[in-house]
LUMDRENMAR-177046 format. One record per residue (C-alpha): residue number from 1; residue in one letter; chain; y, z, x. Coordinates in Angstrom, 3 decimals. Layout:
<rs>
r num=NUM | residu=A | chaine=A | y=Y | z=Z | x=X $
...
</rs>
This chain:
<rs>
r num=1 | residu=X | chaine=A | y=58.620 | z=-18.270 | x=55.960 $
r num=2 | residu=X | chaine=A | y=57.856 | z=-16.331 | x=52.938 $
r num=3 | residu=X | chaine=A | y=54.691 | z=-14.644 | x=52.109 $
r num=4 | residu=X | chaine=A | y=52.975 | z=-14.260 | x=48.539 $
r num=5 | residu=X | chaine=A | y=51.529 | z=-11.855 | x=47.812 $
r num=6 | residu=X | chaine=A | y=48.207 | z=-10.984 | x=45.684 $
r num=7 | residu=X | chaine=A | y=47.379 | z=-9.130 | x=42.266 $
r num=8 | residu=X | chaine=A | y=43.564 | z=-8.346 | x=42.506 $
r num=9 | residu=X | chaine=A | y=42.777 | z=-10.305 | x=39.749 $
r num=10 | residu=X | chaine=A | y=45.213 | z=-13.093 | x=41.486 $
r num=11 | residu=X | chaine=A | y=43.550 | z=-12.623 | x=45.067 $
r num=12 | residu=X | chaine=A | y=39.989 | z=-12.956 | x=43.352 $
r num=13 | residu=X | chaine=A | y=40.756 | z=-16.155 | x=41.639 $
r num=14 | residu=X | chaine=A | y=42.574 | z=-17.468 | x=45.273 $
r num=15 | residu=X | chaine=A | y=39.322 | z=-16.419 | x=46.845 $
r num=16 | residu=X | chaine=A | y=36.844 | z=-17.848 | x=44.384 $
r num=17 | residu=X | chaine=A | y=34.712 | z=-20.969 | x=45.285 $
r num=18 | residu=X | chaine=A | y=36.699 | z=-21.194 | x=48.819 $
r num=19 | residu=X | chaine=A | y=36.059 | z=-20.493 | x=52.636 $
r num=20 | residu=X | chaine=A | y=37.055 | z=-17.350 | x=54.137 $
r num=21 | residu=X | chaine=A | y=36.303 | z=-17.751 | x=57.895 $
r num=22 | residu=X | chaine=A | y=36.082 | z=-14.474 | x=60.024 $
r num=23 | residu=X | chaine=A | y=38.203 | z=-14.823 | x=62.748 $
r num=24 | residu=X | chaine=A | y=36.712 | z=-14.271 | x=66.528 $
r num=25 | residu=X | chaine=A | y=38.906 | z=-12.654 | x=69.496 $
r num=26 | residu=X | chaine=A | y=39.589 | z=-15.190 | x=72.668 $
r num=27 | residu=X | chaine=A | y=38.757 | z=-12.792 | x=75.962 $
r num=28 | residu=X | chaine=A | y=38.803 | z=-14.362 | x=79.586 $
r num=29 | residu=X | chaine=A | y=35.495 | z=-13.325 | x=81.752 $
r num=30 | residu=X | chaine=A | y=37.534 | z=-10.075 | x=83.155 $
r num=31 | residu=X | chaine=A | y=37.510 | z=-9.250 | x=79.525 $
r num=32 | residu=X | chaine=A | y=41.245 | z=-9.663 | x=79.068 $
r num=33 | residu=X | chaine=A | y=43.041 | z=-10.957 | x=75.994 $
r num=34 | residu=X | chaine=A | y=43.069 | z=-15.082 | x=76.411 $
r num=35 | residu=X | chaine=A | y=46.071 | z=-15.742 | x=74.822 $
r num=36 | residu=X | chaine=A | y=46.326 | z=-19.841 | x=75.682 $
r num=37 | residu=X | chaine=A | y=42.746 | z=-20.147 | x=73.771 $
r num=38 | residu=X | chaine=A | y=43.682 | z=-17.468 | x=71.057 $
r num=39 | residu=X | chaine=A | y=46.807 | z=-19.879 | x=69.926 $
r num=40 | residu=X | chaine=A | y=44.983 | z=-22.972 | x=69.825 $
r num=41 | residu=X | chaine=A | y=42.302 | z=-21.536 | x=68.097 $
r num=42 | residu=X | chaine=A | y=45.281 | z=-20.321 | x=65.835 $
r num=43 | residu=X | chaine=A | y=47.266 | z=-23.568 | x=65.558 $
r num=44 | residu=X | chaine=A | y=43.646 | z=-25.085 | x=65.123 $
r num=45 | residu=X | chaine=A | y=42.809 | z=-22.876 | x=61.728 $
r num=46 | residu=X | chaine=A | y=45.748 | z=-22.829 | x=60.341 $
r num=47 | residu=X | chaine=A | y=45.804 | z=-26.013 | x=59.510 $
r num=48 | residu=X | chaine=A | y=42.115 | z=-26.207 | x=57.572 $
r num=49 | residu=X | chaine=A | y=41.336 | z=-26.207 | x=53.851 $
r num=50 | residu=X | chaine=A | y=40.459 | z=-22.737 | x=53.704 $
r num=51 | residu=X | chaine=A | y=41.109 | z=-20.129 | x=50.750 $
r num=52 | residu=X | chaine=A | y=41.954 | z=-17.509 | x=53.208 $
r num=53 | residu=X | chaine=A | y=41.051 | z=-15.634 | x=56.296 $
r num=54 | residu=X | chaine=A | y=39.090 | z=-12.159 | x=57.600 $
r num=55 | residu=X | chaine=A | y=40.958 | z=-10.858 | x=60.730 $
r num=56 | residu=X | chaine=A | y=39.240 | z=-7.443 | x=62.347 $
r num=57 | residu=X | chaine=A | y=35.896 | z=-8.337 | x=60.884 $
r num=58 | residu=X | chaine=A | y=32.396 | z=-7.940 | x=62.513 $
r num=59 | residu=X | chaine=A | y=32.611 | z=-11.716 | x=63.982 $
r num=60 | residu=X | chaine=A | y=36.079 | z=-10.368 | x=65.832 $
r num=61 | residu=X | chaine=A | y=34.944 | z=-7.047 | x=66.957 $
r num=62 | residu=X | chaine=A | y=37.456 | z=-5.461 | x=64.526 $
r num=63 | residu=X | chaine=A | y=36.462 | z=-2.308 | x=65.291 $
r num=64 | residu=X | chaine=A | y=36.331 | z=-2.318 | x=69.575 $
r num=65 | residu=X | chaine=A | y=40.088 | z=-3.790 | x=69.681 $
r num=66 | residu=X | chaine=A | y=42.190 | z=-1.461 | x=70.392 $
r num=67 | residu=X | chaine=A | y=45.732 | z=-0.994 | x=68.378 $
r num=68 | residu=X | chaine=A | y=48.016 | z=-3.292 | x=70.732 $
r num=69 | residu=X | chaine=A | y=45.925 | z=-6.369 | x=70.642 $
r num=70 | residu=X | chaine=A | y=44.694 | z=-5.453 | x=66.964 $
r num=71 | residu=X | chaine=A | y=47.764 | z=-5.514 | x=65.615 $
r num=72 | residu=X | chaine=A | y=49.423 | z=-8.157 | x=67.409 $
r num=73 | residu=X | chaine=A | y=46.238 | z=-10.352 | x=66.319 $
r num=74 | residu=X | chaine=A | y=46.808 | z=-9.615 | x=62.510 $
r num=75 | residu=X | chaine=A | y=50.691 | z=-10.488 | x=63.093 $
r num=76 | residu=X | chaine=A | y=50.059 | z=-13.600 | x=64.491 $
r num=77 | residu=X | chaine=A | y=47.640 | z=-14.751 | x=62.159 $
r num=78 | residu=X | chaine=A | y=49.974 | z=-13.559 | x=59.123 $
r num=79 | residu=X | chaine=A | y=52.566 | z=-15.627 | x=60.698 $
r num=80 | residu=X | chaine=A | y=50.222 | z=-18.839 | x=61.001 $
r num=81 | residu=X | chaine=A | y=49.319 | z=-18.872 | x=57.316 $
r num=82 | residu=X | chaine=A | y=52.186 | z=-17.140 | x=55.108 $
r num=83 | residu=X | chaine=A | y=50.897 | z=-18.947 | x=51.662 $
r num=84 | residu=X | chaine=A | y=47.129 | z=-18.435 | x=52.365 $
r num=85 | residu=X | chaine=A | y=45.029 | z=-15.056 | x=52.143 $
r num=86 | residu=X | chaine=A | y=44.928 | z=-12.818 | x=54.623 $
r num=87 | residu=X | chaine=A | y=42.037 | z=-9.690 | x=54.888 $
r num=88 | residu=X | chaine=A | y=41.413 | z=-7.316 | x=57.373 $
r num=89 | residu=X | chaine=A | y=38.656 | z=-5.483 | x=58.158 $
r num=90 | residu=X | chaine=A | y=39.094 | z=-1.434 | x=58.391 $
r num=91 | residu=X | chaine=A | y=37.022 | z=1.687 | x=59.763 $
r num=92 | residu=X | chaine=A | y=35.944 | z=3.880 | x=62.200 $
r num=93 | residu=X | chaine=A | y=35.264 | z=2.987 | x=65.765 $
r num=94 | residu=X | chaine=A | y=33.202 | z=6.066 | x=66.425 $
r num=95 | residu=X | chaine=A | y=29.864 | z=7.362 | x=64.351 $
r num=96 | residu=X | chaine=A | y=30.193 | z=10.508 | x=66.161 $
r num=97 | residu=X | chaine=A | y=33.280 | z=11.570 | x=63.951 $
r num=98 | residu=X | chaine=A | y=32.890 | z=13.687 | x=61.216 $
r num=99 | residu=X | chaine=A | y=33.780 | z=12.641 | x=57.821 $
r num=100 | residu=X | chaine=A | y=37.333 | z=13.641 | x=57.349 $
r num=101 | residu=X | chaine=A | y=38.138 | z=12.461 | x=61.181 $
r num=102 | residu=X | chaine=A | y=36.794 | z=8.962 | x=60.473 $
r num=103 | residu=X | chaine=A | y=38.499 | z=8.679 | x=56.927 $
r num=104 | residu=X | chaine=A | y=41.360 | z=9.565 | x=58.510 $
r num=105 | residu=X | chaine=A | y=40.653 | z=6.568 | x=60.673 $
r num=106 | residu=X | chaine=A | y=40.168 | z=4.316 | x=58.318 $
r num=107 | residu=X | chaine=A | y=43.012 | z=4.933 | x=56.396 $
r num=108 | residu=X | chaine=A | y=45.265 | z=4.622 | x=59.483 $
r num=109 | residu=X | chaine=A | y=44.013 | z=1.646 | x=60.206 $
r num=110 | residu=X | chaine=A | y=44.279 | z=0.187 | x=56.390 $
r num=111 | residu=X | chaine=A | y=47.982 | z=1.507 | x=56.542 $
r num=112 | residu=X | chaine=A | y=48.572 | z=-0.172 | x=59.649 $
r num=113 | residu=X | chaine=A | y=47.128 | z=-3.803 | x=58.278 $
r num=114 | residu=X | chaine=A | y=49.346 | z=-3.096 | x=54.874 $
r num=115 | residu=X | chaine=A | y=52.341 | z=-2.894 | x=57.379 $
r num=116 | residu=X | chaine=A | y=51.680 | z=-6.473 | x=58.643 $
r num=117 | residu=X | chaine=A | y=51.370 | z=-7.757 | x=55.325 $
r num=118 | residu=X | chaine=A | y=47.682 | z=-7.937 | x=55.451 $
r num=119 | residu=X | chaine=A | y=46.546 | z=-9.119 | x=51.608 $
r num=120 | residu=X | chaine=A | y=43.623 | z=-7.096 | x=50.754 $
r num=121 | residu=X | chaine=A | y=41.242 | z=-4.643 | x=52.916 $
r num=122 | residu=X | chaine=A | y=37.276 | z=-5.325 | x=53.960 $
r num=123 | residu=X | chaine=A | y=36.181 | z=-2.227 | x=54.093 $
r num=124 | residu=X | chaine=A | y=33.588 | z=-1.558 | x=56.897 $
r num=125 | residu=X | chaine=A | y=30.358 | z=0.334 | x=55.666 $
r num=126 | residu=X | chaine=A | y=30.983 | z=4.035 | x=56.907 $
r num=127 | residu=X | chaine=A | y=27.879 | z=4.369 | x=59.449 $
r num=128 | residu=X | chaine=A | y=28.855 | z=8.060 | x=60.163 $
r num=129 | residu=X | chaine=A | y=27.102 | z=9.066 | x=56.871 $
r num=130 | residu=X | chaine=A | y=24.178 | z=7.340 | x=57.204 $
r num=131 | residu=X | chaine=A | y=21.735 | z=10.258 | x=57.732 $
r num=132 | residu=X | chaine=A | y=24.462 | z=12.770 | x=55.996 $
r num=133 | residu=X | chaine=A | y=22.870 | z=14.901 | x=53.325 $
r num=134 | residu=X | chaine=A | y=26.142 | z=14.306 | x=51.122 $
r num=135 | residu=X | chaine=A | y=25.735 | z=10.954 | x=51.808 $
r num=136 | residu=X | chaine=A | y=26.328 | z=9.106 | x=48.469 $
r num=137 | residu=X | chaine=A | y=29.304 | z=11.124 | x=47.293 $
r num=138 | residu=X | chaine=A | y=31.240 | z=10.883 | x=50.448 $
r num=139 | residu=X | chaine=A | y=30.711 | z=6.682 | x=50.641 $
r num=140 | residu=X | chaine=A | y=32.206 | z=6.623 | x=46.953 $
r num=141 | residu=X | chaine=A | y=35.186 | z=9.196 | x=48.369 $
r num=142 | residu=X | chaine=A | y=35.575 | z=7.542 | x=51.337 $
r num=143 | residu=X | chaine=A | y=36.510 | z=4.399 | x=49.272 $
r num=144 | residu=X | chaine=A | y=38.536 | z=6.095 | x=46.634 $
r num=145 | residu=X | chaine=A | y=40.854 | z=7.350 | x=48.906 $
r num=146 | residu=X | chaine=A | y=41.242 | z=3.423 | x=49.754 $
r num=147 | residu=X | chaine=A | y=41.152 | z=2.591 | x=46.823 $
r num=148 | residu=X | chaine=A | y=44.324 | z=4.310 | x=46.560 $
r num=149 | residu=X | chaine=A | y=46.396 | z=2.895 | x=48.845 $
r num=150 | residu=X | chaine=A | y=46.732 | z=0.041 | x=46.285 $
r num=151 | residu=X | chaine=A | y=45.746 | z=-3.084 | x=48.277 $
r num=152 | residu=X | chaine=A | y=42.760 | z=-5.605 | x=46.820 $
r num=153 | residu=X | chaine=A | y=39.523 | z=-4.334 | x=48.152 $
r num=154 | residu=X | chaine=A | y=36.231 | z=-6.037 | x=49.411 $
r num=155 | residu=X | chaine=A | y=33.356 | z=-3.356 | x=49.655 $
r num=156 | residu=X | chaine=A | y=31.104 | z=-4.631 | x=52.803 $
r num=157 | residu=X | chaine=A | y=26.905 | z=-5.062 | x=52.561 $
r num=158 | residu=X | chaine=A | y=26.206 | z=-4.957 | x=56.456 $
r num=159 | residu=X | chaine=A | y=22.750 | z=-4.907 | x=58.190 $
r num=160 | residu=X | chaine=A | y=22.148 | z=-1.392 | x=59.331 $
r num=161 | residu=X | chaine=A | y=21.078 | z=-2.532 | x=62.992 $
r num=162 | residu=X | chaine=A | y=24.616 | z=-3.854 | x=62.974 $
r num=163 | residu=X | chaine=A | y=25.922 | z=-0.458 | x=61.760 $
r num=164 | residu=X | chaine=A | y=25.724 | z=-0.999 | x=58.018 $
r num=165 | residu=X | chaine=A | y=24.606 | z=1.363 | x=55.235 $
r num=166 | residu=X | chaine=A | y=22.235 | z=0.138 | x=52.518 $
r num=167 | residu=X | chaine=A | y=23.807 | z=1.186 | x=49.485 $
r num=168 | residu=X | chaine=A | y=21.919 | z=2.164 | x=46.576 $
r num=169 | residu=X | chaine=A | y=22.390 | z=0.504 | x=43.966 $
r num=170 | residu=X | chaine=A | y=23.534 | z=3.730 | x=42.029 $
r num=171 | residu=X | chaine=A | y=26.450 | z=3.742 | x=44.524 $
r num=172 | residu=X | chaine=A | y=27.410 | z=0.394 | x=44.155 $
r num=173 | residu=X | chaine=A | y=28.249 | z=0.585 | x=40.994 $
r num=174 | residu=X | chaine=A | y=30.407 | z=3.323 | x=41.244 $
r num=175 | residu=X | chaine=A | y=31.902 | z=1.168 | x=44.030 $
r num=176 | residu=X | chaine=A | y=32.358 | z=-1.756 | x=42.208 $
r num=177 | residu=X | chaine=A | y=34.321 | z=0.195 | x=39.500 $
r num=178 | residu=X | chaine=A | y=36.690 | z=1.584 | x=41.331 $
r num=179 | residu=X | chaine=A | y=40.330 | z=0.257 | x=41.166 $
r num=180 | residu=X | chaine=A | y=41.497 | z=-2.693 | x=43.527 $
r num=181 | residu=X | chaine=A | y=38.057 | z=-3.788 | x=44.057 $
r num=182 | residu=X | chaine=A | y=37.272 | z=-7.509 | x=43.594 $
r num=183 | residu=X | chaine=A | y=34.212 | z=-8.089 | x=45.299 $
r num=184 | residu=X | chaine=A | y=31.311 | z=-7.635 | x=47.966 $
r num=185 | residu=X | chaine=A | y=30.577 | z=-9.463 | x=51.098 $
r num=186 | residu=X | chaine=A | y=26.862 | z=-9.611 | x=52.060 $
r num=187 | residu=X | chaine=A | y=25.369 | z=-9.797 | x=55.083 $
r num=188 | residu=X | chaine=A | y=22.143 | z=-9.098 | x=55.440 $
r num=189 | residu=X | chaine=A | y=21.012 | z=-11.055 | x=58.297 $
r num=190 | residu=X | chaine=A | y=17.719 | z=-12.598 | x=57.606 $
r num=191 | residu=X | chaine=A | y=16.539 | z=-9.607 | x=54.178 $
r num=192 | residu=X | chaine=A | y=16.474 | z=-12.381 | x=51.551 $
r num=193 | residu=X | chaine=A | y=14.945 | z=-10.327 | x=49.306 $
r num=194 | residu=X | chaine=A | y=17.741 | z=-7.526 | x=49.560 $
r num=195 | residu=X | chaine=A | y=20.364 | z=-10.296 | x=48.985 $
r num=196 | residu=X | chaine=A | y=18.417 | z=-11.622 | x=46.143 $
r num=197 | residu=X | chaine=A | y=18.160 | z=-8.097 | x=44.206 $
r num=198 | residu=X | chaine=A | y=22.116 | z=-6.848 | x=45.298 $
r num=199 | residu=X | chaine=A | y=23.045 | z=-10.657 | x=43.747 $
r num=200 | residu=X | chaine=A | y=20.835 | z=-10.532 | x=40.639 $
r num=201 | residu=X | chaine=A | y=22.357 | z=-6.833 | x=40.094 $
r num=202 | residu=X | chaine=A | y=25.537 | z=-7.636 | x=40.491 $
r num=203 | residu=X | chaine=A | y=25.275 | z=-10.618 | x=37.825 $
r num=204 | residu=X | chaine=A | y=23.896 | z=-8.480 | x=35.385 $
r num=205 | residu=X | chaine=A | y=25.837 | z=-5.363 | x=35.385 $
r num=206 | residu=X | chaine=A | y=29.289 | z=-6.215 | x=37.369 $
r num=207 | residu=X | chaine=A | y=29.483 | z=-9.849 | x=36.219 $
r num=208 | residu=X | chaine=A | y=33.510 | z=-10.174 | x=37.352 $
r num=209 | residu=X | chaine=A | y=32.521 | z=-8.841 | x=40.883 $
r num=210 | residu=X | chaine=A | y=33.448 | z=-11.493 | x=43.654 $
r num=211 | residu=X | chaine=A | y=29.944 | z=-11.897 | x=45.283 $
r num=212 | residu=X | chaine=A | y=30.939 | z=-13.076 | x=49.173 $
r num=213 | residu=X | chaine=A | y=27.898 | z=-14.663 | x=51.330 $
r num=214 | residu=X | chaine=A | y=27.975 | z=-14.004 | x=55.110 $
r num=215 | residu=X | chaine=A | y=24.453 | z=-14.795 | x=55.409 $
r num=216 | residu=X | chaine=A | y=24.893 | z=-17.329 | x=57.669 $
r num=217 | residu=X | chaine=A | y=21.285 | z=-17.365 | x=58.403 $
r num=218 | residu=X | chaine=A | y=20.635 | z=-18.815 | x=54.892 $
r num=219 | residu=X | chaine=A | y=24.103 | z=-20.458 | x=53.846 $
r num=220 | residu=X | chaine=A | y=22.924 | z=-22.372 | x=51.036 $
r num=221 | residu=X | chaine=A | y=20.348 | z=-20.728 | x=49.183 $
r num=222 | residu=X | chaine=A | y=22.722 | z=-17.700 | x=49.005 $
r num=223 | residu=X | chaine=A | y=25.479 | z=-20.253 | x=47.443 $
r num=224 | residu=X | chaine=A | y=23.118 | z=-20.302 | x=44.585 $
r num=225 | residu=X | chaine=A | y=23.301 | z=-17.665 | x=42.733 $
r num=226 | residu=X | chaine=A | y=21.239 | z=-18.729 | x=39.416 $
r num=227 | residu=X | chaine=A | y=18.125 | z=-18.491 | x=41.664 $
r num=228 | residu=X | chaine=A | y=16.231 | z=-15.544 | x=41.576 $
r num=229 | residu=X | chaine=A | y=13.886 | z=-14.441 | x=43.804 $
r num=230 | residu=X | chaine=A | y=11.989 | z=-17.386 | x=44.095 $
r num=231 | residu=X | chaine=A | y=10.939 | z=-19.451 | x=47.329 $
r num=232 | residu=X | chaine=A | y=12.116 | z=-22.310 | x=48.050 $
r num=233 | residu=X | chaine=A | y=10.147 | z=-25.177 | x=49.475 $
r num=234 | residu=X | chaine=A | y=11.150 | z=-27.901 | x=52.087 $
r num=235 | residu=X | chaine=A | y=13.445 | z=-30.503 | x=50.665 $
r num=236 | residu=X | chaine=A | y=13.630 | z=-29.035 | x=47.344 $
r num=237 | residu=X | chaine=A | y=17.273 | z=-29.732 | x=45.810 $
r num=238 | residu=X | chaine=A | y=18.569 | z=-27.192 | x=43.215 $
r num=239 | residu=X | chaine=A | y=21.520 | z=-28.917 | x=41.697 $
r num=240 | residu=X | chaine=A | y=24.842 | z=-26.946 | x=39.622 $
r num=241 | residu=X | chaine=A | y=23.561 | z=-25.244 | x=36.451 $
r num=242 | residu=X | chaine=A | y=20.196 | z=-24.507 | x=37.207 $
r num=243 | residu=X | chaine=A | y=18.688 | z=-21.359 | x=36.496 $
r num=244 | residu=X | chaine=A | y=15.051 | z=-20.866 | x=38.332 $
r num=245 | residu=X | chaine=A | y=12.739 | z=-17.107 | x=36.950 $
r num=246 | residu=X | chaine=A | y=11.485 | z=-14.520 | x=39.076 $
r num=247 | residu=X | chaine=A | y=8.686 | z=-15.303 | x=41.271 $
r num=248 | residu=X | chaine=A | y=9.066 | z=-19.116 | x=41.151 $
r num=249 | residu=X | chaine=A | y=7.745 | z=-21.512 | x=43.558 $
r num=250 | residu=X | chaine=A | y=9.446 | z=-25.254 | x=43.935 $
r num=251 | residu=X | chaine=A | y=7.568 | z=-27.304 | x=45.467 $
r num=252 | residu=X | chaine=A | y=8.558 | z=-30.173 | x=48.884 $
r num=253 | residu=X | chaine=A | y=11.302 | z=-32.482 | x=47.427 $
r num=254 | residu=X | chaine=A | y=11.685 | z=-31.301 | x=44.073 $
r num=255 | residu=X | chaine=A | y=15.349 | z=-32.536 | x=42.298 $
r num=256 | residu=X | chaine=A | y=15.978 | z=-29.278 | x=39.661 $
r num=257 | residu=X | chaine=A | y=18.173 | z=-31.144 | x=37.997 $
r num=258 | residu=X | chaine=A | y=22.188 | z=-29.484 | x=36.313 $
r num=259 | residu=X | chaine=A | y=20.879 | z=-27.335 | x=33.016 $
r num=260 | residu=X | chaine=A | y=17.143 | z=-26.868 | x=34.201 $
r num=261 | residu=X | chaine=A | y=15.872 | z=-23.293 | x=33.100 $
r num=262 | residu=X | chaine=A | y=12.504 | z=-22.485 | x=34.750 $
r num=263 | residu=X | chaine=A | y=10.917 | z=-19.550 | x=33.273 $
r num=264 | residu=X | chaine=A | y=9.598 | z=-16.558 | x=35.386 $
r num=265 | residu=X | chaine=A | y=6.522 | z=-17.458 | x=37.514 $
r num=266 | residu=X | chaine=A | y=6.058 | z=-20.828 | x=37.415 $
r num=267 | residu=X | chaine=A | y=5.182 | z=-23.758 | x=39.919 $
r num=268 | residu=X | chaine=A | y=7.507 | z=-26.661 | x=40.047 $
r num=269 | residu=X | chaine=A | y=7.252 | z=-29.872 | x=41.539 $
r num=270 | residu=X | chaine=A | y=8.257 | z=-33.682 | x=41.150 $
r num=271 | residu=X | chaine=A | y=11.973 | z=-35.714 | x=40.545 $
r num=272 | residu=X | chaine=A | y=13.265 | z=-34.647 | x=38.322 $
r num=273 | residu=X | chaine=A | y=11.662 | z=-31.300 | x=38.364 $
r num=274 | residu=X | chaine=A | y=9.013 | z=-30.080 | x=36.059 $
r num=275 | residu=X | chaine=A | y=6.762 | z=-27.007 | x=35.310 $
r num=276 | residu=X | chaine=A | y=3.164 | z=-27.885 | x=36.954 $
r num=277 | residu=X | chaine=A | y=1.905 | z=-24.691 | x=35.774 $
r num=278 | residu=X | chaine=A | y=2.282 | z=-21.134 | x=36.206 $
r num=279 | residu=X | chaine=A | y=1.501 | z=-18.891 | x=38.950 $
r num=280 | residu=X | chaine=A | y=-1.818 | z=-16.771 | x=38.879 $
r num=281 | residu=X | chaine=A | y=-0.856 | z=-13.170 | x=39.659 $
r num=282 | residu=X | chaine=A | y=-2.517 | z=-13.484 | x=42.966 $
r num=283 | residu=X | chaine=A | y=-0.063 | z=-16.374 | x=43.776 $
r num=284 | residu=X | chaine=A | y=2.846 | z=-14.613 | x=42.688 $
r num=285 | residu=X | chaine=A | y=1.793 | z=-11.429 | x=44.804 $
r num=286 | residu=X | chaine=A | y=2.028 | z=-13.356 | x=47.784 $
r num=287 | residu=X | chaine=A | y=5.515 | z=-15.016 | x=47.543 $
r num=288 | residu=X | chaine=A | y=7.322 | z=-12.370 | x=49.299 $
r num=289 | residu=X | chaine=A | y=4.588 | z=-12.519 | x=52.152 $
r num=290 | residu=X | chaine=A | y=5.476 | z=-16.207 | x=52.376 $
r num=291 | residu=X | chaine=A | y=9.562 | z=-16.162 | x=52.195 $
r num=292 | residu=X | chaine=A | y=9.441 | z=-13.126 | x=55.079 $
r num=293 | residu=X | chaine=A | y=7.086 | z=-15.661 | x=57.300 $
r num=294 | residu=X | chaine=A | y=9.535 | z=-18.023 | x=56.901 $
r num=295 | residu=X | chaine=A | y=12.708 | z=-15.653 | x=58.134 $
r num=296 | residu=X | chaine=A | y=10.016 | z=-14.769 | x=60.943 $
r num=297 | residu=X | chaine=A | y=9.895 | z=-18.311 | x=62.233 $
r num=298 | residu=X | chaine=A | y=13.562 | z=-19.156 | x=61.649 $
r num=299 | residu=X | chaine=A | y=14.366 | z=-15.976 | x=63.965 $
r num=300 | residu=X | chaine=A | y=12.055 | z=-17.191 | x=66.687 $
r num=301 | residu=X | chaine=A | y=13.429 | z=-20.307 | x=66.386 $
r num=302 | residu=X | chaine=A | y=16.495 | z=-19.451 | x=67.177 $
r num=303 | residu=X | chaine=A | y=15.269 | z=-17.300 | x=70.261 $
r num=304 | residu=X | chaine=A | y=13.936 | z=-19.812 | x=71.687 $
r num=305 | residu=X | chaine=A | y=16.368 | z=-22.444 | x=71.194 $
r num=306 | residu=X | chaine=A | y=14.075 | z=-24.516 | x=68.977 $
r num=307 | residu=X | chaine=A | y=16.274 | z=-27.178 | x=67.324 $
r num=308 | residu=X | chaine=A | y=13.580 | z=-27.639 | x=64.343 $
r num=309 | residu=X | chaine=A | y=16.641 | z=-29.950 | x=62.715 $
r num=310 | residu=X | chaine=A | y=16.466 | z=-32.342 | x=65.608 $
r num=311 | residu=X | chaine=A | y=14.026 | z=-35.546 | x=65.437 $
r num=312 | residu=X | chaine=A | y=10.681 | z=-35.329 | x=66.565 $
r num=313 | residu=X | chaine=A | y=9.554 | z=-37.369 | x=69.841 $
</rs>
């Protein structure tokens, strides 16, 4: 079977608009490798409409495999899907490192996925220089010298209780200029608000950036990118081509309808959508008050294994 391989500009444009699943590792209950599940789940994936795959992400413990069952992961998965994208996650396993130890890491690790015909690199934020006092410069080194190694590069937005770094937005766009990148995955767990401002950023000022949701925790509104900051309400519909302000509020079961532009602050309700009025500044003050409440109950939701989705008795 051969394998194609990817331009960045080629690998964005594969990538765009598609599903890149990040790929779990099978273990049995002694906390060995399951191989019988491992190739079903293989023979399983491989045959889905997907754009490409993420192998030694945070989903599959990248990071905590170690080389033998790492590599022979990525090899099996290149196998399985010659003609589709394949990424893998690199880093560090250990904060304690010190910077040149875990670059050196890293780029053993990136070297060893480029071996196995890995397609482009998701590079893991580098958690060792959080609280570094050089921290800026040495996240934009650390992904130079990647950078260099000439394979298609997605930067990675990652909670910090996970072990992510929140990048200023200062470095990002050094980041996002550097050669061989194409894009950012986010995953910010439940921060709308942080997604919201890294999204509207990169819109403005790295409009050919490949913007990549992992916020599984709110799937859909981070699909649409037009919307900006706003909250919105139960039932509401935001079709293609909308464009919703700042600070916006859509009311229960309102249809925004393709084109709709709703300027900053305003209250929308009905089907098709229209401007009620605009928000007092008192209203517009509290909107952030009211999204985090609703991240709040989502989260204890789902620790307490309330299916809100399910019918009520």
């Amino acid at each position: 079977m051969s394998q194609r391989s990817y331009s960045p500009d080629e690998l964005k444009t594969t990538l765009a608009g598609g599903l890149i699943p990040a790929l779990p590792v099978t273990f049995d209950r002694e906390g060995r490798f399951h191989e019988r599940a491992h190739d079903a789940y293989v023979s399983f994936m491989s045959s889905q409409p997907i754009a490409g795959m993420a192998v030694w992400a945070h989903t599959g413990r990248g990071l905590l495999l170690d080389e033998e069952i790492r590599t022979r992961v990525l090899r099996q998965w290149r196998e399985a899907i010659p003609d589709k994208a394949l990424i893998a996650g690199v880093g560090a396993r250990h904060e304690q490192f010190n910077p040149p130890e875990a670059t050196r890491e890293t780029l053993a690790m990136a070297s060893t996925a480029a071996d196995h015909n890995a397609d482009a690199l998701l590079v893991y934020p580098p958690s060792w220089l959080k609280h570094h006092e050089q921290r800026d410069s040495l996240i934009i080194e650390h992904h130079e010298q990647l950078s260099r190694l000439g394979l298609p590069l997605v930067l990675f937005y990652l909670y910090e209780a996970a072990g992510g770094v929140r990048y200023p937005t200062s470095v990002l766009d050094e980041l996002l200029t550097l050669p061989n990148v194409i894009g950012i995955k986010m995953a910010t767990l439940d921060s709308v608000m942080t997604y919201q401002d890294i999204a509207r950023h990169i819109r403005s000022r790295h409009p050919d950036t490949l913007l990549i949701t992992g916020e599984d925790r709110f799937l859909g509104y981070s699909l649409l990118r037009g919307a900006k900051a706003a909250l919105i309400g139960m039932g509401a519909v935001v079709l293609d081509g909308a464009e919703i302000g700042r600070q916006c509020l859509i009311g229960a079961k309102a249809l925004v309808t393709p084109g709709t532009v709703i300027p900053d602050g305003s209250l929308v309700m009905g089907a098709p959508a229209k401007v009620a009025r605009e928000l007092s500044p008192a209203e517009r003050g509290q909107l952030r008050s009211w999204a985090e409440k609703y991240v709040r109950n989502a989260a204890y939701c789902l620790k307490h294994g309330i299916n809100v989705g399910a019918p009520l008795s």
